[in-house]
C-alpha positions as CSV (number, residue, x, y, z in Angstrom):
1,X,-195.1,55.3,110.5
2,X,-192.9,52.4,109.6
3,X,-191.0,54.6,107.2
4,X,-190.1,57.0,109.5
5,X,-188.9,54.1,111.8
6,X,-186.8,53.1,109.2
7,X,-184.9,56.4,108.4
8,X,-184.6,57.1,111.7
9,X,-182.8,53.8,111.9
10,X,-180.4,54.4,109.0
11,X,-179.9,58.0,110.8
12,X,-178.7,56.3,113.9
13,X,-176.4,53.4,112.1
14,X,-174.6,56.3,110.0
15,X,-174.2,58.4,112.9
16,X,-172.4,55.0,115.2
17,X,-170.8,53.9,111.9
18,X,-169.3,57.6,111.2
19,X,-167.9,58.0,115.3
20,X,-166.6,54.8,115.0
21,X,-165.1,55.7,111.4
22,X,-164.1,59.1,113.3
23,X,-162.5,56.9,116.1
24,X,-160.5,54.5,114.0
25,X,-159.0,57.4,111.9
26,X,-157.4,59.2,114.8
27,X,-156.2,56.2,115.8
28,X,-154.3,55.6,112.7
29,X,-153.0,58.7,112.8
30,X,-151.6,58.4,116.5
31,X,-149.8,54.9,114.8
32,X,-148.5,56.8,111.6
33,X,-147.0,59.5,114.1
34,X,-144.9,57.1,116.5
35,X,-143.7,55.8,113.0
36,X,-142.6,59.1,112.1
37,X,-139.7,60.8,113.1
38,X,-141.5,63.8,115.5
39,X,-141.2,65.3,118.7
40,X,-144.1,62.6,120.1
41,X,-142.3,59.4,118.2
42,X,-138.6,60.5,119.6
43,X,-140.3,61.0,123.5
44,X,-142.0,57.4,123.6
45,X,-139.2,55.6,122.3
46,X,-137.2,57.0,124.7
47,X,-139.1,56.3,127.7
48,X,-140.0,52.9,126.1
49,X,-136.3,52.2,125.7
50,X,-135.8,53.4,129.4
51,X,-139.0,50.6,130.1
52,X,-137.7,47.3,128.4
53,X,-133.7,48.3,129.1
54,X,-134.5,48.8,133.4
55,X,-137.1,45.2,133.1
56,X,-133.8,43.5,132.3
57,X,-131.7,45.3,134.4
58,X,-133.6,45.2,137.2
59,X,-133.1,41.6,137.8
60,X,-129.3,41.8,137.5
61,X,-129.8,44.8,140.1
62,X,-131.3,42.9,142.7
63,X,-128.3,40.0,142.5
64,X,-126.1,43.0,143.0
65,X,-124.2,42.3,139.5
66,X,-121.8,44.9,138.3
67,X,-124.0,45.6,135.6
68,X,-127.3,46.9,137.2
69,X,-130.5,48.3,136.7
70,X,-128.9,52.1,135.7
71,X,-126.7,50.3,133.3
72,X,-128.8,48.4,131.5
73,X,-131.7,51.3,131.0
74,X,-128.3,53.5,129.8
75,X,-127.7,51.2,127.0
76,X,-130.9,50.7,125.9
77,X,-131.6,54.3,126.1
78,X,-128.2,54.9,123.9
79,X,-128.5,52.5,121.1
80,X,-132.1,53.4,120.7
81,X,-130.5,57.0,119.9
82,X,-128.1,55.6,117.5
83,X,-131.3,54.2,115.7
84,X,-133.1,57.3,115.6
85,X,-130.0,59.4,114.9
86,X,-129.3,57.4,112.2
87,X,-133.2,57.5,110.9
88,X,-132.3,61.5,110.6
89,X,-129.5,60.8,108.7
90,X,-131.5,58.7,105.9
91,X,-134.2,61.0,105.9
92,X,-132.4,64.2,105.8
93,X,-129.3,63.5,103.8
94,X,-129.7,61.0,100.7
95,X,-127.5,58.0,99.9
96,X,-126.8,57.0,103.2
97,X,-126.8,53.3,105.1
98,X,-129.5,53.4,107.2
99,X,-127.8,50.6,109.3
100,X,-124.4,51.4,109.0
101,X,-124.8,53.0,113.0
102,X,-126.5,49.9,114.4
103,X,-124.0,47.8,113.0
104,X,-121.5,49.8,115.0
105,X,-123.5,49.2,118.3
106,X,-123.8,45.6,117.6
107,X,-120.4,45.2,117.4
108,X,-119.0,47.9,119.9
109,X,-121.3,46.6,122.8
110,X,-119.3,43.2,122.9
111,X,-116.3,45.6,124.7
112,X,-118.8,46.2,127.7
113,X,-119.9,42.9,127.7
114,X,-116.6,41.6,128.2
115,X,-116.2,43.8,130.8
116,X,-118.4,41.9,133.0
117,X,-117.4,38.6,132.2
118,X,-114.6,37.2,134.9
119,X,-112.4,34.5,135.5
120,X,-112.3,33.7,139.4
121,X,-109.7,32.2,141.0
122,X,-111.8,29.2,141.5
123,X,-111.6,29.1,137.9
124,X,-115.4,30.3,138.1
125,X,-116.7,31.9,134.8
126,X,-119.0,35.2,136.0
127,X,-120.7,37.2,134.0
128,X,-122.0,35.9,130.9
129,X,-125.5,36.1,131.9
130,X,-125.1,40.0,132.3
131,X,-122.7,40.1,128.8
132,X,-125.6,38.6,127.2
133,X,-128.3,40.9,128.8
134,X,-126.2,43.9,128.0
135,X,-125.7,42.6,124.4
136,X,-129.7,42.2,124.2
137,X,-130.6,46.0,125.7
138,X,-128.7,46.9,123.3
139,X,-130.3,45.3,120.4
140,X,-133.8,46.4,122.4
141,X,-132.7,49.6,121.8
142,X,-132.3,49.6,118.1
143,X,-134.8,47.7,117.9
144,X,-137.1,50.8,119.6
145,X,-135.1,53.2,117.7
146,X,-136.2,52.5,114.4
147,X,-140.2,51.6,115.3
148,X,-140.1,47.9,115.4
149,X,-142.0,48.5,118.7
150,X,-143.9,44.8,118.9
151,X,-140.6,43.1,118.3
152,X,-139.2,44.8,121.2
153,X,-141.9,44.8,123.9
154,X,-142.4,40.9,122.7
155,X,-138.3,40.3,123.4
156,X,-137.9,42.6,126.6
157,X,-140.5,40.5,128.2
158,X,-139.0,37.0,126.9
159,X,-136.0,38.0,127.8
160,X,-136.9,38.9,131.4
161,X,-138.4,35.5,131.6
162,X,-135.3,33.7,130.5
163,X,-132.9,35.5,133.4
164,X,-135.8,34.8,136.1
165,X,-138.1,32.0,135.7
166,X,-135.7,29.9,133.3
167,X,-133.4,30.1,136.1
168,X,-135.1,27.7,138.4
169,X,-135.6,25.5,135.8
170,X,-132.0,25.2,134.9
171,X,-130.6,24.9,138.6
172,X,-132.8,22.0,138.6
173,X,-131.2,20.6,135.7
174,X,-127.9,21.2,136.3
175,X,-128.8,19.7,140.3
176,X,-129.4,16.2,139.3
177,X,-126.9,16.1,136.2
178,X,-123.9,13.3,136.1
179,X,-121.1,15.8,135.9
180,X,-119.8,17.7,138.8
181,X,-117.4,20.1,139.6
182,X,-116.1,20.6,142.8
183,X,-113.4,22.5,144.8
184,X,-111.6,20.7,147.4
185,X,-108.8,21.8,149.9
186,X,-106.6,18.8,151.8
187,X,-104.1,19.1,154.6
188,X,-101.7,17.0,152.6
189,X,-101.2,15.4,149.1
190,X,-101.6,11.9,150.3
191,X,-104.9,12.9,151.3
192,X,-105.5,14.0,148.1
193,X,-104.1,10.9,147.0
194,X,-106.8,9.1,149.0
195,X,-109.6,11.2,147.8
196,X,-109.1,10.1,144.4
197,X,-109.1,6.5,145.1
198,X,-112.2,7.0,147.0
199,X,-113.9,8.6,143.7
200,X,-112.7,6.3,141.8
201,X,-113.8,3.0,144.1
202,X,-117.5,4.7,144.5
203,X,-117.9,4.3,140.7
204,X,-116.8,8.2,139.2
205,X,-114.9,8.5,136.4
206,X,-112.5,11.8,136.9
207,X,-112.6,14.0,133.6
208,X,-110.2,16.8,135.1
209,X,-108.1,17.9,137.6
210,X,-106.1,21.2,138.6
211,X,-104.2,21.4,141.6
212,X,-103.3,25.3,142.8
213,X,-101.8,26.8,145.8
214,X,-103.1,29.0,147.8
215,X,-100.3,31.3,148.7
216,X,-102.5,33.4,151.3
217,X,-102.6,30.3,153.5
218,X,-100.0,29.8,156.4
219,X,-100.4,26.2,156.6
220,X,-99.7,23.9,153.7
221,X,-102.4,22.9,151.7
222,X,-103.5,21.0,148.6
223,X,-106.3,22.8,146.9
224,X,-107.5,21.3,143.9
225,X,-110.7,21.7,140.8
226,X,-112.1,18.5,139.7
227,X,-114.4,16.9,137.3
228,X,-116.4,13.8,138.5
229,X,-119.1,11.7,136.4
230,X,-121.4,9.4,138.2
231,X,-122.7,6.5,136.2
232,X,-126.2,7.6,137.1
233,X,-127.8,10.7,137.9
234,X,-127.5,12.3,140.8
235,X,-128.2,14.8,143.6
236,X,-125.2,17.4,144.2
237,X,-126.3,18.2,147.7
238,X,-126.0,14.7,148.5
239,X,-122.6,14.1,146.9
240,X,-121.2,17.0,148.7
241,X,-122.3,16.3,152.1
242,X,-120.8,12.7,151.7
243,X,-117.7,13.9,150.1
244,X,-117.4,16.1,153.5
245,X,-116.8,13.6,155.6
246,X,-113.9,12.1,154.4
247,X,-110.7,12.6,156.4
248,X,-107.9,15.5,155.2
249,X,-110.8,17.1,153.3
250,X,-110.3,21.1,154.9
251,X,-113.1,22.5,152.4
252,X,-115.5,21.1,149.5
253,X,-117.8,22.8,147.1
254,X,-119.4,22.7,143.8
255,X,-118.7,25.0,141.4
C-alpha cells in the first residue's frame, strides 16, 4: 500500500515538474522571438516604441509645447526603425556596421532639437527641456530597435519622472535661491537710476544688466534685464511684490 503511495507520488511530481518544464520552455521561446528579427519582434517594438516615445511626449503635450505628444511618439517610432533596418542590414548582407545608422540619428536629431529651442525677446531661453526629450525619444527608439527592451522601458519611465515630478522639486529650488533675474520697465531713466540705488542700499550685489527698447511702445520707456544676489536666501514672490511698489516701476517680473 505504501509503495503504491509512493509511485503515485513520483507520478504526480513528474507530471507538475514536466508542465512547469513545458511552461518555462514556451516562454523562452516567446523571449528568443522578440530577440529575433520576425514579423512578432518588428510589431512590438513598434508599438513599444509608439508607448515610451507618447509617455514623454505627452507631458510636453499638455504644456502646449511645439513639440507634443505626436511628435515625440514619431521620433521614437523612426529611430527605432533605423535600428531595426539597420539589424537587416547586418544580418542579410555581411561586413557591415551595425551602428553606423544609429550614429546618424544621434547626431541628425540635434537639427530638431534645435528647432525647439528659442531665444525670447526677454532674453528667455525656451525649449531645452523639449530638445532634450526629443534627443532622448530618440535614443528610446534605438534603444527598442535593437532589443535592449529593459533599458528602455527602465529610461522612458525615468525620464517621464524627471520632466514631471523633478519639476516641482526644482521650482522649489530655484524659488528660494540668492540669484534672481528680473525684467523691469520704468517711465524714465532716472527712475531706473533710483532702482538701482535702491538694490544696491537693500544689500544686492547687481551681476548684470541690459537695457532694451521697446519700439512697439508709444510712450518712452526704460526696459531693462537684471541680475540681483541677495546675501541670504530668499523668497522670489516676496522680492517681487516689494520691488513693485517702488515709484517709476511700469512692470516687474522674474525671469
Amino acid at each position: 500500500m505504501y509503495l503504491c503511495r509512493l509511485k503515485s507520488g513520483k507520478r504526480l511530481y513528474y507530471g507538475i515538474t514536466q508542465k512547469y518544464l513545458t511552461t518555462i520552455t514556451g516562454a523562452v521561446m516567446i523571449i528568443e522571438t522578440l530577440y529575433d528579427l520576425n514579423i512578432i519582434s518588428i510589431s512590438f517594438r513598434i508599438f513599444l516604441s509608439m508607448v515610451c516615445g507618447g509617455l514623454i511626449g505627452l507631458e510636453r503635450s499638455r504644456k502646449n509645447r511645439p513639440a507634443g505628444f505626436r511628435t515625440y511618439m514619431i521620433v521614437c517610432l523612426s529611430s527605432a526603425l533605423v535600428m531595426m533596418t539597420n539589424q537587416f542590414i547586418y544580418i542579410n548582407f555581411s561586413g557591415s556596421d551595425p551602428a553606423r545608422l544609429g550614429a546618424q540619428v544621434i547626431s541628425g536629431i540635434g537639427f530638431l532639437g534645435a528647432g525647439t529651442i528659442i531665444v525670447t525677446s526677454r532674453s528667455q531661453v525656451k525649449g531645452l527641456t523639449s530638445a532634450a526629450g526629443l534627443w532622448a525619444s530618440a535614443c528610446l527608439g534605438l534603444a527598442i530597435g535593437i532589443g535592449f527592451y529593459y533599458g528602455a522601458v527602465i529610461v522612458a519611465l525615468a525620464v517621464f519622472l524627471i520632466i514631471t515630478l523633478f519639476k516641482k522639486f526644482d521650482s522649489l529650488l530655484t524659488s528660494t535661491n540668492k540669484m534672481i533675474t528680473v525684467y523691469t520697465s520704468f517711465s524714465s531713466i532716472e527712475h531706473f537710476d533710483r532702482f538701482i540705488v535702491y538694490c544696491l542700499e537693500s544689500g544686492y550685489k547687481i551681476h548684470d544688466i541690459e537695457i532694451t527698447k521697446d519700439p512697439s511702445l508709444r510712450e518712452v520707456t526704460v526696459i531693462a534685464i537684471i541680475l540681483l544676489e541677495s546675501e541670504k536666501r530668499l523668497n522670489h514672490i516676496e522680492a517681487i511684490q516689494k520691488f513693485s511698489s517702488f515709484e517709476g516701476l511700469i512692470h516687474i517680473e522674474e525671469l
